[in-house]
N, C-alpha and C positions, 0 to 999 in steps of 0.2 A: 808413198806409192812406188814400186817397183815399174824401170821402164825397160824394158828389152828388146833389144834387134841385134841380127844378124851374130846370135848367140854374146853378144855383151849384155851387161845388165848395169842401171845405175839405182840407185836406192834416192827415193826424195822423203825425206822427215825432219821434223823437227829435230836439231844436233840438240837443244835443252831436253828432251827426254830423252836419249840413250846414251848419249857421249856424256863426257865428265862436267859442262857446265852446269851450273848448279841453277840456272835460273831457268824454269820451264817456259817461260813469255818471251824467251829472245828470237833470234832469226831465227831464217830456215838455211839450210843447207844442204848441199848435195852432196853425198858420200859415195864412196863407190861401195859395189855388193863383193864384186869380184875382182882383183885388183890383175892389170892385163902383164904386169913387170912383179916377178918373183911376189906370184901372191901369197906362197905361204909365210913372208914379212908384212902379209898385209892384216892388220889383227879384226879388220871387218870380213874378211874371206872364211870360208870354214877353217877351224883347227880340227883337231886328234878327235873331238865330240862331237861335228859336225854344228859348231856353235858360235858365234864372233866371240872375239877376248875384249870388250867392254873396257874392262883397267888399262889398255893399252890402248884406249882411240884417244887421237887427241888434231886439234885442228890444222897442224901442219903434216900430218900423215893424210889426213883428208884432202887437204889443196893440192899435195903434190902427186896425189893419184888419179885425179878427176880430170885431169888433160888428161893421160893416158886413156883412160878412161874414152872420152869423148873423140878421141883422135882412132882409137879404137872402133866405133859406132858409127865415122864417119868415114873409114879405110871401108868398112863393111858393106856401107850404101853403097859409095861409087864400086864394090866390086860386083855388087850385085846386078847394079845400072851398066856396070860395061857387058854383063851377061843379057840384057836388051836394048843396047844401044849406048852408044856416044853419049854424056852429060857432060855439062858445063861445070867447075869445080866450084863448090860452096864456098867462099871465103871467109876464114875466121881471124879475127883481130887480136892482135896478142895481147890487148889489154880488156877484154870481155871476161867481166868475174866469170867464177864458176858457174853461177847459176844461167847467166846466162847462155854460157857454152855449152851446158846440159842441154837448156831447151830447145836449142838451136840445133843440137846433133839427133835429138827425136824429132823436131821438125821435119830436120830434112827428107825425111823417108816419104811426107805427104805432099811434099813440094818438086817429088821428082816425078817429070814427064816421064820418062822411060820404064821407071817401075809402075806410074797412074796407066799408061796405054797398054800394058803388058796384061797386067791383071783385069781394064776394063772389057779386054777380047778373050780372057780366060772363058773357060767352058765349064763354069761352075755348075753346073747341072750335074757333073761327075764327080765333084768334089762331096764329099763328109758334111754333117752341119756344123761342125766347127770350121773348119776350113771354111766356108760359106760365110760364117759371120766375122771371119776377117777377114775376109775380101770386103764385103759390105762394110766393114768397118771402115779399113782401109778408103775404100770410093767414095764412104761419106767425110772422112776426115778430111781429104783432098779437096772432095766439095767444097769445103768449109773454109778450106784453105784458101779461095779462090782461085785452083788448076784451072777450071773449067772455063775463066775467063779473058780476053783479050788481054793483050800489053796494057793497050791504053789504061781497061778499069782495073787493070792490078796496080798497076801505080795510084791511079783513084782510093782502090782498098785498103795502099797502102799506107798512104794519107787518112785515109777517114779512120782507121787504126791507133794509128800515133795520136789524132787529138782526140780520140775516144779514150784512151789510156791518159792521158794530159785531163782529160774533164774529171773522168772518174777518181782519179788522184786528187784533185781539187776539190773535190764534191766529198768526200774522204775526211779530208784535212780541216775542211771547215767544220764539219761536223766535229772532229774529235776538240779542235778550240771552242767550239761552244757549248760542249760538256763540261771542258777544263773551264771554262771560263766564271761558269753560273756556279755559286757557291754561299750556302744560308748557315748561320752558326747558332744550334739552340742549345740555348742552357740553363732551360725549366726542367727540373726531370719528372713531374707530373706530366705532360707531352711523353715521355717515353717508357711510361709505365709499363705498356700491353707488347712492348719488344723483346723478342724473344736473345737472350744472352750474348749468342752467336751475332747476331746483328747490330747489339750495341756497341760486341768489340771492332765490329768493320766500319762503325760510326764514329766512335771516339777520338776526339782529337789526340788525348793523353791516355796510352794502354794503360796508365797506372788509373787511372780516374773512370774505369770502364763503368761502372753503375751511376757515376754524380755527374758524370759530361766534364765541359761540352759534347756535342757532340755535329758534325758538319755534313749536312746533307748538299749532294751535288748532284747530278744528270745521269751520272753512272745509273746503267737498266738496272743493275740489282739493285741501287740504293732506292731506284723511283717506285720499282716496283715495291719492297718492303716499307715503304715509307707510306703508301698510298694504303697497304694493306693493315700500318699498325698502329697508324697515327691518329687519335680521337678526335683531332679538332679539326673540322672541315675546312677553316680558313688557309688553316696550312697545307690541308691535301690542295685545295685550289691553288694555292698558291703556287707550288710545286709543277702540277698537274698542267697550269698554265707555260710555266717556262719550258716544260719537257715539249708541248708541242709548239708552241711557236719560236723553237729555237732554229737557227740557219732561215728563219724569212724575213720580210722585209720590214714587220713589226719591231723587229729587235735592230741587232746590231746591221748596219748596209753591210760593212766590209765584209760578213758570214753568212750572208745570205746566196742561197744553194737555189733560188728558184733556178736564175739563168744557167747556170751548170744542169740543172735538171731535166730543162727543156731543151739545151744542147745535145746531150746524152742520148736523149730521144731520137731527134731527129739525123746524130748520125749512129746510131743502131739502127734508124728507117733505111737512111741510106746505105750501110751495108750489107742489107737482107735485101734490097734492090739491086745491088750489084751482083750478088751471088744467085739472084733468078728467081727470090721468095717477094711473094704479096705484101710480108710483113717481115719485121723480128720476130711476133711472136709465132708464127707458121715456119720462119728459121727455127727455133725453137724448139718445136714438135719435133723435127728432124731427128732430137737424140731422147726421148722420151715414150714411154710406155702408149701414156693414150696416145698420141699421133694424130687424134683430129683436132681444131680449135671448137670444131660443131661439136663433139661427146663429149668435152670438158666443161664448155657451158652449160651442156645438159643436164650432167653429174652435180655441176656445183649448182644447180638451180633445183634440180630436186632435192636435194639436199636443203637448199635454203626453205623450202615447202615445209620440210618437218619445223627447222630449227628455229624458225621466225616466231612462231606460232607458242613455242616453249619458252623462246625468250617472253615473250608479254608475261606468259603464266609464272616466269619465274623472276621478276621483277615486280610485279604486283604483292608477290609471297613476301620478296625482300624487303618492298619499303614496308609492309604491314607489319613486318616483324621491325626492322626501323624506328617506326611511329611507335610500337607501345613499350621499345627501352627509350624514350625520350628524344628520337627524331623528329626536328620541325619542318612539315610539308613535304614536295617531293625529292622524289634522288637525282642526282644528275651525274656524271660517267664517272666525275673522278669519287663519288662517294661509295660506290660498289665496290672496289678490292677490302674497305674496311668490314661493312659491312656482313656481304660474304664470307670472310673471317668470323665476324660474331655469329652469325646464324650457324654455319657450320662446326663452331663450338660447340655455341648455347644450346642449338633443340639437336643435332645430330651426333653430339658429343666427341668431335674429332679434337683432339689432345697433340697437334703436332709434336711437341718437345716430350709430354709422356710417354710417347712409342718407340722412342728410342731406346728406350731400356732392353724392349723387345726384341732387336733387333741388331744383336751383337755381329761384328762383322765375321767373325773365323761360323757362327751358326749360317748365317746367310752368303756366304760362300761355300760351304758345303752341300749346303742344301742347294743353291743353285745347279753345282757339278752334279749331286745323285738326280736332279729332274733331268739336265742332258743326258747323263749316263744312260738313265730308264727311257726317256723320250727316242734316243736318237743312235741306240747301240752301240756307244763309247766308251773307252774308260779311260777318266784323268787321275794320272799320277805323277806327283811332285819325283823330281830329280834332288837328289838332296848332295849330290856331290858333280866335282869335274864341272860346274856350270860357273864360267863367270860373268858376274853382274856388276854394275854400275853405282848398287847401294844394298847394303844389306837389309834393308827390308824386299827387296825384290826375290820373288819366288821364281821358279820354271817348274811348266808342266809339260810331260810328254802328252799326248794324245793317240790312243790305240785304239784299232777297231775290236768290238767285244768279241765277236765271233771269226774274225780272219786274224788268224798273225799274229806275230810277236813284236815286230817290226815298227817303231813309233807312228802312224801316220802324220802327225804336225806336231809342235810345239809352241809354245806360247808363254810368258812372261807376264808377272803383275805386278806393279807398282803405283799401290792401291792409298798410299798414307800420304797427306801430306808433311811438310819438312820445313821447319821454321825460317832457315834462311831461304826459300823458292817457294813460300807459299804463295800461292796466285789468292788473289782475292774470292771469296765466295759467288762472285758474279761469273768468277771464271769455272767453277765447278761442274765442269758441263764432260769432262772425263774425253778418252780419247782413244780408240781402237789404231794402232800404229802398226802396218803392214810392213813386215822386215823384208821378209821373201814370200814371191807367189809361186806357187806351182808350177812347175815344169817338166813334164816327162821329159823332152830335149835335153833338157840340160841335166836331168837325174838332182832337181830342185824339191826338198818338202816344203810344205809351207812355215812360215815362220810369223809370229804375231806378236805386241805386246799389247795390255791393256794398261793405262796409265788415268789413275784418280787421283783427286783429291780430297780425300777424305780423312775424318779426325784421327787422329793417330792414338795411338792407345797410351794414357798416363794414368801410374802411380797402380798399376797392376791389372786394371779396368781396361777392358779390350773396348776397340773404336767400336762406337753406336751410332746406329746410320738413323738418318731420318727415312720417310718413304720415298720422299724424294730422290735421297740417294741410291736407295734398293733400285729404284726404279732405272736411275744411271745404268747402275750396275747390270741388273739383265738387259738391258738395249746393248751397252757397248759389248757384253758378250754372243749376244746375236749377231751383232755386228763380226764381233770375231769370228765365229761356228762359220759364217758364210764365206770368211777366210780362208779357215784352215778344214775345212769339209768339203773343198770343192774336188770334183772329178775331173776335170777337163786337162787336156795335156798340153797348151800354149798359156805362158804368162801373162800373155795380152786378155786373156779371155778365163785370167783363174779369180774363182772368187770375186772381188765387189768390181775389175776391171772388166772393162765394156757394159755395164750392166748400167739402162738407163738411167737419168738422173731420180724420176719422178719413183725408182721402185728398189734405189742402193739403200734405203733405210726399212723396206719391210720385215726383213728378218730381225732387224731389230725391235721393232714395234711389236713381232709376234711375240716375241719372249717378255715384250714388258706387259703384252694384254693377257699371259696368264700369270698375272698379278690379280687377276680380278679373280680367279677360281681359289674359293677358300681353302680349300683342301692343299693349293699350292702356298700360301698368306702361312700357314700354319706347320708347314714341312721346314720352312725356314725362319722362324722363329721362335722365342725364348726369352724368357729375363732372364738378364747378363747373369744376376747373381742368384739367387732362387733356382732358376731354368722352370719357373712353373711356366705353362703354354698360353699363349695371348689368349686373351679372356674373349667368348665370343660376343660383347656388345662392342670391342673395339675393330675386331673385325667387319662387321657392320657399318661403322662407321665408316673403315677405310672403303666399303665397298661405297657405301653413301657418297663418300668425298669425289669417288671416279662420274659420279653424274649428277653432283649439285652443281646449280648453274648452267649445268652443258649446253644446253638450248645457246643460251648468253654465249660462252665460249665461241663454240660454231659458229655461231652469227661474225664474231668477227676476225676468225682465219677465214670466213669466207668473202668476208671483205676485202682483206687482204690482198685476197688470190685474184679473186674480181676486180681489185682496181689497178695491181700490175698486171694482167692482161690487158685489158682495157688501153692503160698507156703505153701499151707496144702494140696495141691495133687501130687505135686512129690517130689523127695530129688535133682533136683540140686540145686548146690547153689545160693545162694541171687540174688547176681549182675548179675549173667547170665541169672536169670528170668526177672530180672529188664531190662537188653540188650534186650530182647526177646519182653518185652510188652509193651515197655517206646513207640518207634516209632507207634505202631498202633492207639494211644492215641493221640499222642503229634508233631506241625508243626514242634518242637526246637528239634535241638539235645541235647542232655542226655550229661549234663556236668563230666567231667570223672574223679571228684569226688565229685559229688553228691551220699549221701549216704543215701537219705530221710529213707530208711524202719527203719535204727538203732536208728529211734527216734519215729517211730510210734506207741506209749504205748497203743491206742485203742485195738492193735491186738493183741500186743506182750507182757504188761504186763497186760492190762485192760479182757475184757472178749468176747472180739469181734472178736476172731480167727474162720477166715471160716466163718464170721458172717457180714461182715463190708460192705455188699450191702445190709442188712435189712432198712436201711435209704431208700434207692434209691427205693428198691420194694412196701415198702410201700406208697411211696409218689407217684407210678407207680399205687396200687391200688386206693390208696385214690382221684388220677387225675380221674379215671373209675366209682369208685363211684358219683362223683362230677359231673360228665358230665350227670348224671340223671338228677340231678338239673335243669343244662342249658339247657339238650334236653326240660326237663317240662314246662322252662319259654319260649322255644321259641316256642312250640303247643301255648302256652297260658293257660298253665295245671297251675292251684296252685301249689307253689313251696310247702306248710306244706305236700300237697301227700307224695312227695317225702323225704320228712323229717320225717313222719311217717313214711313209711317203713326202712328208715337208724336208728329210733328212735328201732324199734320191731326187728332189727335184730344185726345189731352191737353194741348200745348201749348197747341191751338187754340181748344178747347171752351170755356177756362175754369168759369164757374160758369154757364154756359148750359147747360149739360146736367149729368145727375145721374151723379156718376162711374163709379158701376155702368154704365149706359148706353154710359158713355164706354170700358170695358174692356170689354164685347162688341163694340162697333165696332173693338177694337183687336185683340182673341185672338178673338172669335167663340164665347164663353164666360164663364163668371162664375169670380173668381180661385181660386185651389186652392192651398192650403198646402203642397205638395208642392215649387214650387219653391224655395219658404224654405230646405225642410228639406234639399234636393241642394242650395244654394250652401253651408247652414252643414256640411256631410257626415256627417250622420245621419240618413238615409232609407233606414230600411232595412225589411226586410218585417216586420209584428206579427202574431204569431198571437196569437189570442183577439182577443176584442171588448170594446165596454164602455167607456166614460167612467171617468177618475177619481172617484170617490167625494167629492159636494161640488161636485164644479165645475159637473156640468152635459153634456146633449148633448143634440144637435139633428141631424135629418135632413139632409143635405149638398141644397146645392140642386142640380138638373137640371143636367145641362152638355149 
């Protein structure tokens, strides 16, 4: 993320993907953008191309620019602050690493009284709506900050801070030794028969021994999750399935046990949503989020549960039947469902995970990705093939031009899409990564700047890399994710592209581009056998559409669980278990094993930053379904689908965090979003008699359309 004031900029990314280390998993570090002492020796500043010189960063050029830097950002505050009064000077310690000297010089800008009282008597009613939503920014970041309260409770704050960061860190830590800690060695390879290749090498204790084992399953999500999905003998998904959730409680090991850090956590989150003048955390919470009531979020996720409840029974009843006549004895219970699910969506839907890839060459599905923006969104990408330097020669650069204004690049953007034997991240880590260089800035006469960084198979022995769907699927998100980068309009770096732009609604553009995955006509523009190039056959097509709403019912049930029981534990103080007793049944056919202790390992909420936050996934992807049904409503008039890609292009792209996303989706549908389209892509929208909220969750009046 790019951070700017008072015309500095600091750049925060990962130094493993664009600097010279070779390991994508290592720290983070702060680099500068723009270097404030003789920056054309700074090889992250623009050169001759308007491009950083990548072969020339390296981390002693980084460190000793970043106090400049920072010292820079903070000359800038207090000169601003003596232009509304007298401040007190920030004290900075010569031994504060970098990162922290960053944080601490964008800090200060929310923690100055003199810049807070200036702006909260501005006359913003004359202002722009960009100018508006950074004042509003500004006032609420302040808020947040705790400006707005006495000495006394800032000292209070700033105690309840320190052992909130102290708990989370321990809640953290425990959890990652009781992953490392559990650890099972099989060496039957009849047990590993239905594993698909890719997963036996992530298994194997000996690379050379990858088909005969051993093979060592441990807590790692991606081993639990492929393990549960491919492993035939139920004793061993039990088994498994048992340690993953009772790991960090007080069934297992005491000294890893997360309850008490958990219910600590709580209660001082309660207490600093008290201090700062909120009911709750999770009504704190709201503060930076799209929906903004706790009442229309209960509502949403309980009508939602209306559908999805209903579908799970129907599609659990389908699964054990189908179960019981390959040779299942009696009923299923939680952990026997990732297998099973597997085999049904084989056997009678005929989805071929590892077949598809043949289909599905990466140089055909990256073209075809760019010619749908291109056509969608009036663009055109073209590769730079010289003057660009890069960090590995598999990394590309694209210019990005508007089709019908100019000649003039509007953004750029960088792929480094393969992975690389020495820094391969685990397959668990595959989850790709949209990396913001530069954002936008008219001030400062800034384009924007993006890279995308995969890990994806790399092409051997003349065979171009073959994606699974999965991967496709990466792919168009994190490219959404980019277009809302580098397609924004707005003229402040605060507010270009995914900055300022609520938590619950930074991932809809990406969701849009991955739900026109379900439109055939799109499934098919991008793909091909690698070697034939004959066009996917239409039963597999079918399938793939089949795979987006087998189960779904199941699914929904429990991201809405999820979401329900981390608000829940940021809206009152019982404890844990007895919220868990309370919400586990309305979600779930199985009984709540009586010790299962899933929440003491769920570091999203508890140690990561996703407290009261952890249905932003689901909302978004709830907009982004609403969005997307324009598309579909467009192509079934027989309307031009780029219509409607223009206006997704002028308002989400374009708005970034200058407008409030609600805003931004009635400029886009002419209404406020409706769960309805979620529930027609996942195909369980069907009519409900009776009325009523589930019991526990919650409902609220639907707003006005």
């Amino acid at each position: 993320m790019a951070v700017s004031f008072c015309g500095k900029r600091l750049l925060l990314t990962r130094s493993s993907l664009l600097a010279a280390n070779p390991r994508r998993h290592g720290y983070i570090v702060l680099v500068p953008e723009i270097g404030e002492d003789l920056p054309e020796r700074n090889p992250l500043t623009k050169s001759e191309n308007g491009l950083p010189e990548f072969n020339s960063v390296t981390i002693e050029r980084c460190v000793g620019t970043i106090g400049q830097q920072a010292i820079g950002v903070e000359k800038g505050l207090k000169e601003l602050e003596a232009k509304f009064g007298c401040g007190s000077k920030m004290p900075t310690k010569s031994y504060m690493t970098i990162h922290e000297r960053a944080r601490n010089a964008r800090r200060g800008k929310f923690v100055s009284v003199p810049i807070y009282e200036a702006l909260k008597g501005a006359e913003v009613e004359k202002l722009g709506q960009e100018e508006k939503r950074l004042v509003s920014k500004y006032l609420l970041e302040s808020k947040l900050n705790g400006i707005e309260v006495d000495e006394r409770s800032k000292q209070e704050l700033r105690e309840v801070l320190e052992k909130l960061a102290q708990e989370r860190t321990k809640f953290h830590g425990k959890r990652e030794v009781a992953v490392k800690k559990f650890s099972h060695v099989i060496k039957d390879p009849a047990l590993m028969g239905e594993f698909p290749s890719g997963v036996l090498q992530a298994l194997a204790v000996d690379q050379s021994q990858v088909v005969k084992g051993p093979w060592k399953i441990t807590l790692q999500p991606f081993v639990v999750q492929n393990f549960l999905e491919y492993c035939p003998d139920r004793t061993q998904r039990w088994n498994l399935w048992q340690a993953d959730t009772r790991k960090c409680s007080n069934h297992t090991d005491k000294a890893l046990e997360n309850s008490t850090h958990l219910e600590v956590i709580r209660g001082l989150r309660k207490r600093q949503a008290k201090l700062l003048g909120y009911e709750s955390f999770a009504h704190m919470s709201m503060e930076t989020k799209m929906v903004e009531s706790i009442d229309y979020l209960r509502g949403t996720l309980s009508e939602l549960l209306q559908y999805a409840r209903p579908a799970l029974d129907n599609e659990l009843a389908s699964l054990e039947g189908f179960a019981n006549a390959n040779g299942f004895k009696g009923k299923l219970d939680i952990y026997d469902v990732p297998y099973w699910r597997r085999r049904q969506l084989t056997d009678v839907h005929h989805f071929d995970k590892e077949a598809l890839r043949e289909y599905f060459p990466m140089p055909k599905v990256q073209q075809g990705l760019f010619n749908l923006a291109e056509s969608l969104f009036d663009i055109k990408i073209v590769e730079r093939t010289s003057g660009v330097d890069t960090w590995h020669e598999d990394v590309k650069f694209y210019d990005i031009f508007d089709a019908k204004h100019g000649t003039e690049p509007l953004a750029g953007f960088y792929t480094d899409l393969y992975s690389r034997e020495e820094e391969k991240i685990s397959v668990a880590g595959n989850s790709g990564w949209m990396v913001g260089i530069v954002n936008k800035s008219v001030v400062a006469q800034e384009k924007p700047l993006a890279a995308l960084i995969c890990n994806f198979p790399s092409p051997l022995y003349g065979k171009p890399s073959l994606l699974s769907l999965d991967d496709v699927q990466i792919l168009f998100h994190k490219f959404g994710h980019a277009l809302q980068h580098l397609l924004t309009e707005t003229h402040y770096s605060e507010l270009a592209g995914l900055s300022n732009v609520e938590w619950d609604a930074v991932e809809v553009s990406g969701h849009v581009l991955t739900h026109l995955l379900q439109d055939p006509d799109v499934i098919r523009s991008i793909s091909s056998h690698y070697g034939t190039e004959q066009p996917l056959p239409e039963e597999c097509i079918l399938a793939i559409q089949k795979r987006h709403t087998h189960l779904a019912g199941y699914s929904l049930c429990r991201e809405l669980y999820h979401s329900n029981l981390d608000l829940e534990l940021h809206l009152n103080s019982d404890y844990w278990l007895d919220i868990v007793k309370k919400l586990y049944p309305l979600f779930h056919p199985f009984p709540l094993d009586k010790k299962d202790a899933h929440p003491c390992s769920m570091t999203p909420i508890f140690s990561g930053d996703w407290g009261a936050a952890y249905y932003s996934r689901l909302w978004s992807r709830l907009v982004a379904a609403d969005v997307y049904s324009a598309f579909a409503e467009a192509k079934s008039k027989g309307d031009a689908l780029p219509e409607a890609g223009r206006r997704f292009r002028s308002t989400f792209l374009a708005s970034g965090g200058g407008c409030h996303p609600a805003e931004v989706f009635r400029q886009f549908r002419g209404r406020d979003p409706s769960p309805k389209a979620l529930l027609q892509l996942l195909g369980i929208y069907k009519p409900i008699h009776g009325t009523g909220a589930a019991s526990g969750v919650g409902a609220a009046p639907k707003k006005e359309e």
